[in-house]
N, C-alpha and C positions, 0 to 999 in steps of 0.2 A: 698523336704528337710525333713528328718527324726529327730526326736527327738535326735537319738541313733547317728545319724552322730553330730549334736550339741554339744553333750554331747562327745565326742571325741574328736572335734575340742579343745575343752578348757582344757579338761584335761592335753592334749599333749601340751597346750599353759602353763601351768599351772607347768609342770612338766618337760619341754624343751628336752623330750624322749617319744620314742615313747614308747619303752619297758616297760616304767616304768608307763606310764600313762595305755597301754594295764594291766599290772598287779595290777594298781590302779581300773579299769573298771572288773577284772573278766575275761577277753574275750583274744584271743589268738593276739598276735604282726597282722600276717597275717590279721587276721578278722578286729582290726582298720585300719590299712593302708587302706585296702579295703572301708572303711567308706570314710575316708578322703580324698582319690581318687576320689568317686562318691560324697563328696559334693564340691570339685575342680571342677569336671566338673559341678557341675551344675549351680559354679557360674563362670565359666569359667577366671578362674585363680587359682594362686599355692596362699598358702599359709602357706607356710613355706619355708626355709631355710635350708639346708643339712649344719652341720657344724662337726666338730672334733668331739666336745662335746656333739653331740645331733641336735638338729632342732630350729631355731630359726620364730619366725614370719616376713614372709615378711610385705611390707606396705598395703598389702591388706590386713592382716594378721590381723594387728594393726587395722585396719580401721572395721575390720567382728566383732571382739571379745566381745565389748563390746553390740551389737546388740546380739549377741549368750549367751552372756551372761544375758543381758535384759529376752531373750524369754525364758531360764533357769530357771530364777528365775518367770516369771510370770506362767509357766506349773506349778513349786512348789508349789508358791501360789494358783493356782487353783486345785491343788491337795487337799493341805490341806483348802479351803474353802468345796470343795464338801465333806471331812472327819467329818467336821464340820455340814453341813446339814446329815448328814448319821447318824449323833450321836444327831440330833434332836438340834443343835445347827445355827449358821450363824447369818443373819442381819433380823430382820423382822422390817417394813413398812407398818404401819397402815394411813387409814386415820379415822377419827370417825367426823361426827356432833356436833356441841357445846356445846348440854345440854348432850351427850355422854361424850365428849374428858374432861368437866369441870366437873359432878359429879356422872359418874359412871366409866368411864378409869380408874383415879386414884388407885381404891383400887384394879385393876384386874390386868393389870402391875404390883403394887406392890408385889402382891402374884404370878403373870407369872415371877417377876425378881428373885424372893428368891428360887424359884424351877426350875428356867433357867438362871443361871447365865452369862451364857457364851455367850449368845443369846443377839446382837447387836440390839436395841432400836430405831427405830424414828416413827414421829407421824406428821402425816399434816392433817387439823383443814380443815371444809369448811361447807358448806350446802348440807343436803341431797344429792342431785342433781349435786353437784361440786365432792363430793366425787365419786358419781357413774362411772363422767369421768374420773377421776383420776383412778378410778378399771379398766376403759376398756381401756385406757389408756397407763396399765401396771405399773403406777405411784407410784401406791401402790399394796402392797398383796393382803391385806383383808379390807373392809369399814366396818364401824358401824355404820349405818345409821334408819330411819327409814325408815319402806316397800316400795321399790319404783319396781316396774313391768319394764323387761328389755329383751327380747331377749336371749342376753347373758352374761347374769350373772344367777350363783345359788345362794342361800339364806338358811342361817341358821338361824331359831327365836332363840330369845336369853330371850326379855319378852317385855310385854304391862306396857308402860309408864303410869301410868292414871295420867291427869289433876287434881290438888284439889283444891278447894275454898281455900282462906287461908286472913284471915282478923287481923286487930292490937289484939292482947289481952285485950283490954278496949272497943273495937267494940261490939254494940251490939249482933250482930249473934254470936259472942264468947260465949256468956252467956246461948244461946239458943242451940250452937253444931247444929243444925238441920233447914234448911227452906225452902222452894219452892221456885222455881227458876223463877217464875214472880217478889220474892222478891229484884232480883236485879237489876230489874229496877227502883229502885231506890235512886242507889249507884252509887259513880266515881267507873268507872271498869278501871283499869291500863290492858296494853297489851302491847307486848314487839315482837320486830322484826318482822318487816311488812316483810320481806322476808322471815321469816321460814314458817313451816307445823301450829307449834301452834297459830300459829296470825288468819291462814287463819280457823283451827278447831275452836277456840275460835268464832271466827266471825259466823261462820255456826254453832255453837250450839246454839247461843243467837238468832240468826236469825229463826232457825227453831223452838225455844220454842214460838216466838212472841217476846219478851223479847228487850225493847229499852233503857241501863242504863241512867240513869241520866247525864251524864256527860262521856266521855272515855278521859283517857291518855295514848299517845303511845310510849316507850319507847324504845332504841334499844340494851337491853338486860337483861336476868332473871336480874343480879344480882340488875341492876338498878331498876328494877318493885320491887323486895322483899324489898329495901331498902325505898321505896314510901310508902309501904304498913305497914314495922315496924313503921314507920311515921304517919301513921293512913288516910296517904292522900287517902285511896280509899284500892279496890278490888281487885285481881286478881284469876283467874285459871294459874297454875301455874303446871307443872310437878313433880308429888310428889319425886321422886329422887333429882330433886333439892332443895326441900325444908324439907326433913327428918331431915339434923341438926337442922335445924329455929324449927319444932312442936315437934323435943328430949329436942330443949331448953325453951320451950315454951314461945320465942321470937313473933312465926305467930303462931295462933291458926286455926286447919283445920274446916269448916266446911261441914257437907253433905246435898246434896241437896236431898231430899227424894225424888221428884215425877220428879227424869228424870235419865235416864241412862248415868252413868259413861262415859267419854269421854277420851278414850285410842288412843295411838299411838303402833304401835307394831314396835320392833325395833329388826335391823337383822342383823347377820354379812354376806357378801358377798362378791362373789370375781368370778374372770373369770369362766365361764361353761367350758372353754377351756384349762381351766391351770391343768388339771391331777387331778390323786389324790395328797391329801396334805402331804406333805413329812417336815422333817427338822421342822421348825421354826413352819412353819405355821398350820403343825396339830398338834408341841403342843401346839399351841395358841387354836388351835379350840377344842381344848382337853378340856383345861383347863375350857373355855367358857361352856361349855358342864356341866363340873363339877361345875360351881358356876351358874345354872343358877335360881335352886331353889330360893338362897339368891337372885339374882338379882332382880327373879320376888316379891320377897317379898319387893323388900325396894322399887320396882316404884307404890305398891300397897296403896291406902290411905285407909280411914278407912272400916272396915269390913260392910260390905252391908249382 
């Protein structure tokens, strides 16, 4: 069954002549009949009606139409979505990580919608790890995760999250800007989501310094550790992207740990090895990414080392 036979059938349904639907189509009386013939037989019946005035629909006629007309309009639509990706537009389908999707998504969307307007929006939220099946998946386009090793998926860096101290502004370390990092054993250290990547670096950087705090609280997410911490109840290492508004408003004061190295995540957008190259939406999302990735690495960077 042909498009061009579909596209007949309704015209002539449409127009209750054949003549006039052939001259509505372009194409010669002969040439439709001919259509309309071979899609009779192939659903093996008449569909139409010989009458004075022209052709009328039989009941199969009535009963085909609105199915040909369905399949009419969905070729359209899928016309003009592919028009749509052809023109760097369509639906794009993120999924990102939480300390992503809450304080770095935001401002990249914002400036991906003002420069792609036409470009349909959604976002699904998960852990590293969730997100990665959701890419293989097919669930989503592209993930914003941190680094996770995969078979099949490819990776584009985007920037290194780094960890920062960050204590009350009336905390002693506040005053000092500066301590070694045996000094926080002997502080309440706040930690936040026992299932993410930072709970478990967090854990393996105190452990490998030697390092046993005084007291730990675990909480089960940033926003609730920074809100501990404006509270003066304790410590945390904390993702400096999330907490750049808090040390602009110098609400949390960052401190550095002089005698240990920075503790970064690297974080990457990915997406199928097997899904082509990026077309439509999604390379100019990856575009776009590409072009802010400078700012990005600057605002996960904490103090200059």
């Amino acid at each position: 069954m042909q498009l061009a036979q579909l596209e007949g059938f309704v015209e002539i349904a449409r127009r209750g002549s054949v003549t006039r639907a052939a001259e509505a189509l372009f194409v010669t009386q002969p040439a439709l009949t001919a259509r309309l013939k071979s899609l009779e037989r192939q659903l093996g019946t008449t569909l139409f009606v010989r009458t004075r005035r022209g052709v009328r629909l039989s009941e199969a006629g009535r009963t085909f139409l609105p199915h040909a007309q369905r399949a009419l309009e969905s070729v359209s639509e899928g016309r003009r979505l592919v028009g749509e990706v052809a023109r760097g537009g369509g639906q794009l389908v993120l999924g990102a990580a939480p300390a992503v999707s809450t304080y770095v998504l935001p401002a990249i969307l914002e400036r991906f919608h003002a420069a792609h307007p036409e470009v349909q929006l959604s976002v699904q939220t998960g852990h590293s790890e969730h997100v990665l099946e959701l890419v293989l998946r097919e669930q989503v386009q592209l993930g914003l995760i941190r680094a996770l090793r995969h078979p099949e998926i490819e990776s584009v860096p985007l920037y290194e999250d780094e960890l920062v101290l960050v204590v009350h502004p009336g905390h002693p370390f506040a005053a000092r800007t500066e301590i070694e990092v045996e000094e926080i054993g002997g502080e309440q250290l706040i930690l936040f989501d026992r299932a993410s990547s930072y709970h478990d670096v967090t854990a393996a950087f105190l452990r490998e310094a030697g390092v046993a705090p005084r007291g730990v609280m675990e909480l089960d997410n940033i926003d609730a550790t920074k809100r501990m911490v404006r509270q003066g109840l304790g410590v945390a290492l904390i993702p400096h992207t999330a907490v750049a508004e808090e040390l602009g408003a110098e609400t949390l004061r960052e401190v550095l740990i002089v005698d240990a190295e920075p503790v970064r995540r690297r974080i990457v957008a990915i997406r199928r090895g097997d899904a082509g190259s990026p077309e439509g939406a999604v390379a100019a999302f990856l575009a776009a990414l590409e072009e802010m990735r400078p700012e990005l690495q600057q605002a996960a960077s904490g103090a200059s080392r």
